[in-house]
C-alpha positions, -999 to 999 in steps of 0.1 A, spaced: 296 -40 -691 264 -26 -680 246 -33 -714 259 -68 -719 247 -77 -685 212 -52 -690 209 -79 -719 216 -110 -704 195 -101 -678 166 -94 -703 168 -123 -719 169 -142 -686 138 -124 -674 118 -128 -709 121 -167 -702 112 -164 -666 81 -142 -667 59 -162 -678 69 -190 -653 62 -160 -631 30 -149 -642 16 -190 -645 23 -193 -609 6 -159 -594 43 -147 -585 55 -113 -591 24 -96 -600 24 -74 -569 48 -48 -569 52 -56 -609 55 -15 -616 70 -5 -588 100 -30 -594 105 -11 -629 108 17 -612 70 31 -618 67 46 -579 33 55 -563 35 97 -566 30 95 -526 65 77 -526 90 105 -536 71 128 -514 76 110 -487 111 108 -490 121 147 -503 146 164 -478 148 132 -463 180 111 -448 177 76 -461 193 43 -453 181 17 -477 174 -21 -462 168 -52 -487 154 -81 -472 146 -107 -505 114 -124 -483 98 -134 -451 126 -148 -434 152 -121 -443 122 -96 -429 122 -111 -395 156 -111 -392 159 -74 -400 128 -63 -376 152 -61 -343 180 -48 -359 158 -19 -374 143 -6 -344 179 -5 -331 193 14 -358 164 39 -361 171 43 -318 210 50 -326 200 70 -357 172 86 -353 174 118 -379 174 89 -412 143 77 -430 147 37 -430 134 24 -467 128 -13 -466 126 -31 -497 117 -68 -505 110 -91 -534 82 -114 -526 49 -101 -518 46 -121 -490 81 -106 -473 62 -72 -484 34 -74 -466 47 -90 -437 75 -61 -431 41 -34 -439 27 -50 -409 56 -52 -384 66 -16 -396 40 3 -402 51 33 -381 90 26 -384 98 18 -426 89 27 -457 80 -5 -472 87 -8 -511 93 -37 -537 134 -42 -546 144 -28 -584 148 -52 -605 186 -53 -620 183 -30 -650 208 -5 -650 180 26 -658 158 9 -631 186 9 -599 197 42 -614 157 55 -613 154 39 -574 185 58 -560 178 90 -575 143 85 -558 153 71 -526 187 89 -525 205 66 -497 232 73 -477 238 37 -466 228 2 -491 221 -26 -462 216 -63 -479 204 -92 -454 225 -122 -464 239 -128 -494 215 -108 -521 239 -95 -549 226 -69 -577 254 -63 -603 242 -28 -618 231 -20 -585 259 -24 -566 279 -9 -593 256 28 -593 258 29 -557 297 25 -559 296 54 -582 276 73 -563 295 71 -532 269 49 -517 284 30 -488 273 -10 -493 274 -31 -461 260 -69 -463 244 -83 -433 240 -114 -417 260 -125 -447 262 -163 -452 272 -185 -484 253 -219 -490 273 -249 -501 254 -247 -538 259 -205 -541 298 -213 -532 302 -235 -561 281 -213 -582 300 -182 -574 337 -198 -578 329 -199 -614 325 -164 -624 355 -151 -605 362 -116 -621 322 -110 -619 319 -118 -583 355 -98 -576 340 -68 -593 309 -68 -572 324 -73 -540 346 -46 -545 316 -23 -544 306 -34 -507 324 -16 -479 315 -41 -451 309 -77 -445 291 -93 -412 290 -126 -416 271 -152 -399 300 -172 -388 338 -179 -398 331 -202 -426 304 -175 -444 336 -152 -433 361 -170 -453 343 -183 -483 332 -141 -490 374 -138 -489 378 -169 -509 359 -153 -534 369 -118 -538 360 -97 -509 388 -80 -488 399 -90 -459 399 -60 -441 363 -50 -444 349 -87 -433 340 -95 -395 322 -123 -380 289 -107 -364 269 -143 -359 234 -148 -370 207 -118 -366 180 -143 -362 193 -153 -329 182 -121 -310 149 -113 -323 137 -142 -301 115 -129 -271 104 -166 -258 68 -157 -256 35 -163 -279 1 -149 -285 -19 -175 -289 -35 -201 -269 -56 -236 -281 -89 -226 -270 -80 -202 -301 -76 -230 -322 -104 -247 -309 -86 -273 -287 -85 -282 -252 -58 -278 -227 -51 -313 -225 -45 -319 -265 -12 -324 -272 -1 -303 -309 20 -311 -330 29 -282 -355 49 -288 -386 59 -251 -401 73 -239 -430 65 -272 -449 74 -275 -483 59 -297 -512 59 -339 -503 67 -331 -470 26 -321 -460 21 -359 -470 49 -373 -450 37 -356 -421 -1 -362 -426 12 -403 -425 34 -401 -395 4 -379 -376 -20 -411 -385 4 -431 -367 13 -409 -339 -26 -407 -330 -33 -439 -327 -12 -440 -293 -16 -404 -289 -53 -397 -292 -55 -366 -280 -27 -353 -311 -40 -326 -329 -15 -316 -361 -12 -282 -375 4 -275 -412 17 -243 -419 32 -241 -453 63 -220 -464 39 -206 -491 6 -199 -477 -8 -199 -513 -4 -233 -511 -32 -243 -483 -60 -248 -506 -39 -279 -524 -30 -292 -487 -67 -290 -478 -73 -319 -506 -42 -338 -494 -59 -340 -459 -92 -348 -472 -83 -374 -496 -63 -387 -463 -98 -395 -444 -90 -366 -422 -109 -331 -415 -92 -302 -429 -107 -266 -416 -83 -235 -428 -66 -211 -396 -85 -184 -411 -118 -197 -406 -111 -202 -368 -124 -191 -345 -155 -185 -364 -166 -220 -371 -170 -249 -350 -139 -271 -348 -140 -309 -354 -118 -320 -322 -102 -346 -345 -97 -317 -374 -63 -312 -394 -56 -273 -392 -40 -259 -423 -21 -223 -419 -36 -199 -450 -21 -167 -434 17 -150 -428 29 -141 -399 10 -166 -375 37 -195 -371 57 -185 -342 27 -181 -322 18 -212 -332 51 -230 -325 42 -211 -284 14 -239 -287 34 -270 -295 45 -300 -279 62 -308 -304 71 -292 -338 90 -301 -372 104 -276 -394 99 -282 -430 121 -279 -466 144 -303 -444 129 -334 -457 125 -325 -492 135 -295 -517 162 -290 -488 181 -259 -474 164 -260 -441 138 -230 -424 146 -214 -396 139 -235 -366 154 -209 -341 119 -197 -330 107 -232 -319 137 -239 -299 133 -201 -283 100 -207 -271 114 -240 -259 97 -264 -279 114 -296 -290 120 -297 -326 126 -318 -353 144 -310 -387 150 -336 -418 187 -343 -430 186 -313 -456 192 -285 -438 225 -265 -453 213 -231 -452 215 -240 -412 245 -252 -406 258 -236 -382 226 -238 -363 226 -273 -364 259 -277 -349 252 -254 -319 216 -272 -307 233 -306 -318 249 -305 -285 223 -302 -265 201 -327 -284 171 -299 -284 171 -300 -317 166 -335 -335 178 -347 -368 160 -375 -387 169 -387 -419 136 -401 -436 97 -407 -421 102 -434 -405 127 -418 -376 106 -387 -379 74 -412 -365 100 -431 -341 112 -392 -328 80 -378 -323 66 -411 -306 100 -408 -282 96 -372 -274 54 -373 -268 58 -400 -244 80 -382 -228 73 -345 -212 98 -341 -188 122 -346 -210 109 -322 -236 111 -296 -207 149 -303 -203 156 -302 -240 136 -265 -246 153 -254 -214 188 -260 -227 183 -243 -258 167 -215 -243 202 -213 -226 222 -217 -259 205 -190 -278 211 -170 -247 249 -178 -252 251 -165 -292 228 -132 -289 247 -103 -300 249 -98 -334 222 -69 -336 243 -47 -316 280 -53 -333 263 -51 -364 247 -18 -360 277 -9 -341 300 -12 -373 274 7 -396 271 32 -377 310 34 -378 307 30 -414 280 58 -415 302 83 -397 332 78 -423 315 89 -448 
C-alpha cells in the first residue's frame, strides 16, 4: 500500500511543482520538507520529550498559540515541535513562539520522508489542527506506537463529499488516530459517518474561540489618521473581492468623508497587484509597511504587505468585512473582529464557518450580505449608526464569552491520552 500510494503521490506532486514553483510557493522550507534538516535541528531535540503539532497555515497557527502555552504549563518536561506548510504559517508561528516551539516545515507524504521526520523528532504524541490527513504518516506513527489525536477537527461540506468516496482509504486512516475533538456535533458525526470510532470522538467546540483577548496594539495616528476618521478594514480579502470593496468604499465616502479603507489580503504577496487596482481606481495606494515613515495622503487607500498585523488592525475599525466570503468562498475567520467588538460583515460563502455563523446570527453582530450591492447598503446602515455598532460588538463580546472552553477540554483529554500511553 505504501508504494502505490508513494507513487501516486509522486506523480501528483511532479504535475504540481511547477504550479508551485511559477507562483513563488513552496520554495521555503523545500529541503527541509524532504526531510534534509538544518544539523542544528536534531541537536536540538536529542534526549528530548517531544509532542509534535501540525498547523497547515496562518489560521491553524493562531488557533494553536493558546492551546500551546497551556499544554507546555500542564506539561512542562516535553519539547513542543511545531510544524507547518506554508511559509507564511512558518514564520508567523517563529514569531509568536520563539521561546516556546521549535518551528519546522511539515514532511511531505513520502513514506521514507515521514519515516526520516519521526526518527528525527521522535514524538510521543502526533497533534493535527483540523482536518489535515497524511496517509503514510499517519500509518508510521500507528506502527510506532505514536498516539494521533486531531484537534479542532471540522469537515467542510466539499471534503465530506470528497472523503465519502474513498471509504476503505479514509477507514484505514482514521483507524490510526486515537482521539477526535471536534469543532461541533456535525464535524462530530460526519468523522463517524466516515470511519472514525465512536468512542474516541468528543465535541470540544472551536479553539479559535479562546485565543481572543479583546484588546489591540495599534492606534490611527499609527496609520497616519485622525481620531475622528472613521476605518473601514476589509481583512483576509481574496481575489475580485479587493475590487468589490474598493467600489463600495467610493460610494461609502461620498456620504462618509472622513472613511478611510484599509485592504489586507489573505496572501500578503498579493499587495503589490492591489496597489495597481487602487491606482488604476483614481485612489492613493501607500503600502502598511511604509508607514509610519512616509507622509500619509489623508484620502490614501492603505494596502496590508505584512502577516500578523490584521487583528490590530480590525482594534481600529468601525467597521470591518472579512474576505474569501464574497468570492473563492469558505469564509476567514471573523472571530477576532467580533472579539474586539467591531461590527462585521461576511459575503454568502462562508462554509468553513458555519457554525460561527449560526451563533453571531442571533445576535445580528455579525452581518451577512449576499452580493455588493447589500455590502454598500450594510456598511452605509451601520456607519450612520454608532450606537448601534456598540450594541452589536457588545453582544458578541458576550457570546464568545458563552462558547470559550475548548483549550482546556482539549488539553485536558491529551493529556489523558498522554498518560495512557
Amino acid at each position: 500500500m505504501f508504494i502505490l500510494y508513494d507513487i501516486a503521490f509522486l506523480i501528483f506532486a511532479a504535475a504540481y511543482l511547477p504550479y508551485l514553483l511559477i507562483r513563488g510557493k513552496g520554495r521555503e522550507g523545500f529541503c527541509s520538507r524532504f526531510g534534509f534538516f538544518p544539523l542544528a535541528l536534531p541537536q536540538a531535540l536529542k534526549g528530548k520529550k517531544t509532542i509534535w503539532i501540525h498547523a497547515v497555515s496562518v489560521g491553524e497557527v493562531l488557533a494553536v498559540l493558546n492551546l500551546i502555552r497551556v499544554v507546555r504549563e500542564r506539561l512542562p518536561e516535553y519539547t513542543i515541535v511545531l510544524s507547518t506548510v506554508t511559509s507564511t504559517g512558518n514564520q508567523l508561528a517563529g514569531s509568536k513562539l520563539k521561546d516556546e516551539a521549535v518551528v519546522i516545515y511539515a514532511p511531505v507524504d513520502f513514506s521514507w520522508v515521514v519515516r526520516r521526520y519521526i526518527k528525527i523528532i521522535r514524538p510521543q504524541m502526533y497533534i493535527c489542527a483540523e482536518t489535515e490527513i497524511w496517509p503514510n504518516l499517519y500509518s508510521f506513527l500507528r506502527a510506532g506506537r505514536i498516539p494521533i489525536v486531531l484537534i479542532n477537527g471540522r469537515i467542510s461540506d466539499r471534503a465530506f463529499a470528497g472523503y465519502r468516496k474513498i471509504p476503505f482509504v479514509m477507514t484505514h486512516i482514521l483507524k490510526c488516530v486515537r482521539l477526535f475533538c471536534m469543532q461541533s456535533r456535525l464535524d462530530a458525526d460526519r468523522i463517524i459517518r466516515l470511519g472514525a470510532d465512536r468512542e474516541r470522538v468528543r465535541v470540544a467546540g472551536n479553539l479559535k474561540f479562546d485565543d481572543l483577548s479583546g484588546t489591540a496594539a495599534l492606534e490611527k495616528k499609527d496609520l497616519g489618521f485622525k481620531d475622528k476618521d472613521q476605518l473601514f478594514i476589509a481583512g483576509s480579502t481574496h481575489p475580485g473581492e479587493e475590487e468589490i470593496v474598493v467600489r463600495v468604499y467610493q460610494r461609502l465616502v461620498i456620504e462618509f468623508p472622513d472613511l478611510r479603507l484599509v485592504i489586507a489580503p489573505r496572501h500578503a504577496h498579493r499587495a503589490d497587484e492591489i496597489v495597481v487596482l487602487v491606482n488604476d481606481n483614481g485612489l492613493k495606494p501607500v503600502k502598511f509597511s511604509q508607514l509610519p515613515g512616509i507622509g500619509i495622503d489623508p484620502n490614501a487607500v492603505v494596502v496590508v504587505d505584512t502577516i500578523g498585523h490584521l487583528r490590530d488592525l480590525y482594534g481600529l475599525a468601525d467597521v470591518v468585512f472579512v474576505g474569501k466570503s464574497l468570492k473563492v468562498g469558505g469564509g476567514q475567520n471573523m472571530l477576532e473582529p467580533l472579539s474586539l467588538g467591531k461590527a462585521t460583515v461576511v459575503g454568502p460563502m462562508t462554509q468553513n464557518f458555519r457554525d460561527v455563523i449560526q451563533i453571531f446570527a442571533k445576535t445580528g453582530a455579525l452581518s451577512q450580505i449576499s452580493n455588493e450591492d447589500e455590502l454598500f447598503s450594510t456598511m452605509r446602515d451601520l456607519l450612520s449608526d454608532p450606537r448601534r455598532r456598540n450594541a452589536l460588538g457588545l453582544s458578541a463580546r458576550q457570546m464568545i464569552r458563552e462558547h470559550q472552553g475548548a483549550t482546556a477540554r482539549t488539553v485536558n483529554w491529551i493529556v489523558t491520552t498522554l498518560q495512557k500511553q
